[in-house]
C-alpha positions, 0 to 999 in steps of 0.5 A: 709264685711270683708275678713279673713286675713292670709297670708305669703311668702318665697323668697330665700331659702338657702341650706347651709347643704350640700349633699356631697357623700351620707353624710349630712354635716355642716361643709362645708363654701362655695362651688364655681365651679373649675376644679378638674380631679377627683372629685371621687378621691377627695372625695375618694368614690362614690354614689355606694360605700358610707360608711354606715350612722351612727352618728358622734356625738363620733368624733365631738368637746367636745365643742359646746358652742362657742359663735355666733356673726355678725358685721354690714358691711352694711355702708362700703360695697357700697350697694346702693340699692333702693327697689321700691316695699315696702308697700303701701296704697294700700295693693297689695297682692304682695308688702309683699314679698321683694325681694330674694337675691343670693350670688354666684361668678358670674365671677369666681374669687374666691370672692363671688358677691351678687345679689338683685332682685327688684320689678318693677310695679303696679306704683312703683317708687324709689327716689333712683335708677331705679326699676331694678335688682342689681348685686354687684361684691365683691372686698374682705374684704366685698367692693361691687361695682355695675355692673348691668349694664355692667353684663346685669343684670340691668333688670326690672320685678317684682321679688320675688325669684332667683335661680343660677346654671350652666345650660350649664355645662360651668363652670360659674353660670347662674341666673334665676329670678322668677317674678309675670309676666314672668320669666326670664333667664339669660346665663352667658357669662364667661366674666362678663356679661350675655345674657338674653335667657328666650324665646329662652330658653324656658321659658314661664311661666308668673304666679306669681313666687315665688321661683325656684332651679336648680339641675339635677333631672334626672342624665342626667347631666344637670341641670334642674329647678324647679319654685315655684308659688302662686296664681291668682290674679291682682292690681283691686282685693280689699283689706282687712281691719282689724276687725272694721277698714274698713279705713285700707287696709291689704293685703288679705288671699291667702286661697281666691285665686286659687291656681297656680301650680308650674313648672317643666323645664327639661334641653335639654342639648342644652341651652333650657328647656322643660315643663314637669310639666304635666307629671311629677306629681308636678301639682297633688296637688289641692291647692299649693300656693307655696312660698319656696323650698328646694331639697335633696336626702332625702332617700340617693338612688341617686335621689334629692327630692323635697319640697315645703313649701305651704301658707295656703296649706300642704306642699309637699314633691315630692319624685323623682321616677326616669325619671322626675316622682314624688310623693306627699309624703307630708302627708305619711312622716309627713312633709305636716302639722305642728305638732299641727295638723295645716296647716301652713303658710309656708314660708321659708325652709331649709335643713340640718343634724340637729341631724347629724343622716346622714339624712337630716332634713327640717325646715320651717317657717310660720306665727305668731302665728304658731310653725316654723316646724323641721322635723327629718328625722328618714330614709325611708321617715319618719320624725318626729317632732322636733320642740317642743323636740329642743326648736324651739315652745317658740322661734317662736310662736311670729314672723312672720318669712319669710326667714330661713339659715341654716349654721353652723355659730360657726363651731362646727360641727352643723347646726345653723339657722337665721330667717328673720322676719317681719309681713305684716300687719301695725296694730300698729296705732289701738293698735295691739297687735303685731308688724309690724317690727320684731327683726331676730333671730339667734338659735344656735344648741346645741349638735343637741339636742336643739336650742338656741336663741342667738339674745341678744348676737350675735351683735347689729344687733340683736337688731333692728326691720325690715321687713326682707323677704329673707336671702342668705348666703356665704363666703363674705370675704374668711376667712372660715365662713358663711356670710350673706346677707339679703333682707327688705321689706322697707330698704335696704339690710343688710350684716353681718360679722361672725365674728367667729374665727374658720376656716371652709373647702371649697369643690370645686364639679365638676360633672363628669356624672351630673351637673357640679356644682354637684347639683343632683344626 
């Protein structure tokens, strides 16, 4: 008998309208760690004495009709990397995933490094290279050359999502990988390279990771980390089969598989984590299946929420109530269901100022044949829906959408999006109506009144099908846009260029009571 299917997944996850001094903002590039004396003096007012929200729509540019394009440097950067978990016959639950993508400056020289997490297992071999982890140290100009071996990053689990943040408060940015299986943690040494710490660090979760962030959830100046998980399941559970094709395995609906709940590790401040998910709240929720997260001070009162995006689950978003403790407020503040009333797919999440109201705003994506969601945030911990007033329902209702960026890519002042596209189900040898491999898509933010979906004229990219999955943006080549990086099911990685003439600011954050790399409160 056949098994209903319905399924997605969200590695990385990209915050890119960032939370500087009790303001939302898209005006900002790229943010590295460096030595400022004074961050307070830098940004000229502090948490307890921020300027009053209000809209900046009076003193933004007249004109935000500027064009959005990307060039290919994919050929010339010296990728080279193999993905050993691409889909097979066998249709395991987790070869849909690919794998997440970091770009952060792992040795501090001021030119962004990119890191690529590979899935290792289940009989999975690559023609290419070993079925390990990839770092890339960035040269300038979009050149990329191979360190994962002298880094100490060329390590083999099956990964899905990364997460970086400073966890010993050095300066430098360390790298955690979440993997179906154990997780892994690793400390940069300053130097370079990094040294694996994950059980003298304490981290032991061995579940199906999917996704993870770092922030200082506490103020306690550490930072602490967030690991979202999925569900149960191991390569002996059969697959599923599209309707009156039992010759074709698909991977299986995760609504048929229990739920894992998520995990919360907070920062000792001496180079180890504790397990406080029990206490904290997070594991209150029955059924999680958790693919994508994103964290914000959504309320402006100095403590970072949480949100999860759930596949074939509410979402949750976990307002912070201070000393690690935290409340579903997915269903009171209308973020938890999409707007038709449905429970979603959900995928990816991104956060941004969208309507540049001051407050921050949550997208996510999900499945095909679902609207990707926008929630306003109207203050007060209540949102509203946007998706269908921005023009986001037409535009995504036929995709299968999996990774989301959000970044003000034309530098007018609002928060654009890139959507990473593909399905997990190959059905067109049966004459499916929809695609396997999918076109991205790129939607510019008009006025924060509307989005566009300028993919036909944003660049050749643009007009090629893949089975894309995770998506991280950055600064690659130093000229003050947002680059991208993005991960495929079954090729490799592609890497654009923002070719936009505009010149965007770059705000170093230096944490002075909290994290050094000024995630959290």
């Amino acid at each position: 008998m056949n098994r209903q299917l319905r399924i997605g997944i969200g590695i990385a996850i990209l915050l890119v309208g960032m939370f500087v001094g009790n303001r939302w903002t898209c005006y900002i590039a790229s943010i590295r760690t460096d030595q400022i004396p004074n961050a307070t003096e830098a940004t000229g007012f502090t948490k307890d004495a921020a300027p009053p929200v209000q809209s900046d729509r009076t003193i933004l540019p007249a004109d935000s009709g500027d064009a959005i394009l990307f060039r290919d440097r994919t050929a010339e950067s010296g990728i080279d990397f193999g993905f050993c978990g691409s889909p097979t016959a066998n249709a395991f639950m987790t070869e849909q995933n690919g794998g997440g993508v970091a770009v952060f400056d792992l040795d501090n020289d001021d030119r962004p490094d990119v890191f690529i997490v590979n899935n290792a297992g289940h009989g999975h071999v690559s023609d290419r290279r070993p079925c390990t982890n990839a770092a890339y140290r960035g040269k300038g100009d979009f050149q990329l050359t191979d360190c994962s071996l002298p880094a100490g990053l060329a390590a083999a689990c099956f990964g899905m999502g990364c997460a970086t943040g400073d966890i010993d408060n050095d300066g430098f940015q360390d790298l955690f990988v979440a993997c179906y299986g154990q997780d892994r943690l690793w400390r940069n040494n300053g130097d370079g390279t990094f040294t694996e710490i994950t059980r003298d660090a304490g981290i032991t979760d061995d579940s199906w990771g999917t996704s993870a962030a770092f922030c200082d959830l506490d103020g306690d100046g550490n930072s602490d980390l967030y690991v979202v998980n999925y569900v149960e399941w191991t390569p002996d559970v059969p697959p599923c089969h599209p309707p009156d094709h039992p010759e074709i395995n698909s991977i299986c609906s995760p609504a048929e598989r229990p739920a894992v709940p998520d995990t919360l590790y907070q920062n000792n401040g001496d180079g180890t984590f504790r397990d406080v998910s029990a206490t904290a709240g997070i594991q209150n929720v029955a059924d999680g299946r958790g693919l994508a997260i994103g964290m914000a001070d959504l309320n402006l009162n100095g403590r970072p929420d949480i949100y999860i995006a759930n596949d074939t689950s509410p979402n949750s978003l976990f307002r912070n109530d201070g000393d690690l403790k935290f409340t579903d407020a997915g269903v009171s503040s209308g973020t938890a269901i999409s707007s038709d009333g449905r429970i979603g797919a959900g995928m990816g999440v991104a956060m941004a100022d969208f309507d540049r109201n001051g407050l921050g705003d949550i997208a996510v994506t999900n499945f095909r044949n679902q609207i990707n969601d926008l929630f306003l945030n109207v203050g007060q911990y209540n949102f509203l829906p946007g998706n269908s007033a921005m023009g986001l329902d037409a535009v995504s209702r036929m995709p299968l959408s999996f990774g989301i960026a959000a970044a003000d890519f034309n530098l007018d002042g609002y928060c654009d999006l890139f959507v990473a596209n593909g399905h997990i189900w190959n059905w067109e040898s049966i004459g499916s109506e929809f695609q396997y491999h999918m076109t991205p898509q790129v939607l510019k933010n008009v006025r924060g009144v509307r989005f566009e979906d300028v993919s036909e004229t944003a660049g050749d990219y643009f007009q090629h099908r893949f089975l894309a999955r995770a998506v991280a943006s950055g600064d690659l080549d130093n000229d003050g846009d947002t680059d991208l990086v993005i991960t495929n099911a079954d090729t490799p990685p592609v890497i654009l260029e923002n070719l936009t003439e505009r010149r965007g600011l770059r705000i170093t954050l230096v944490g002075r009571t909290t994290a050094r790399d000024g995630r959290g409160v």
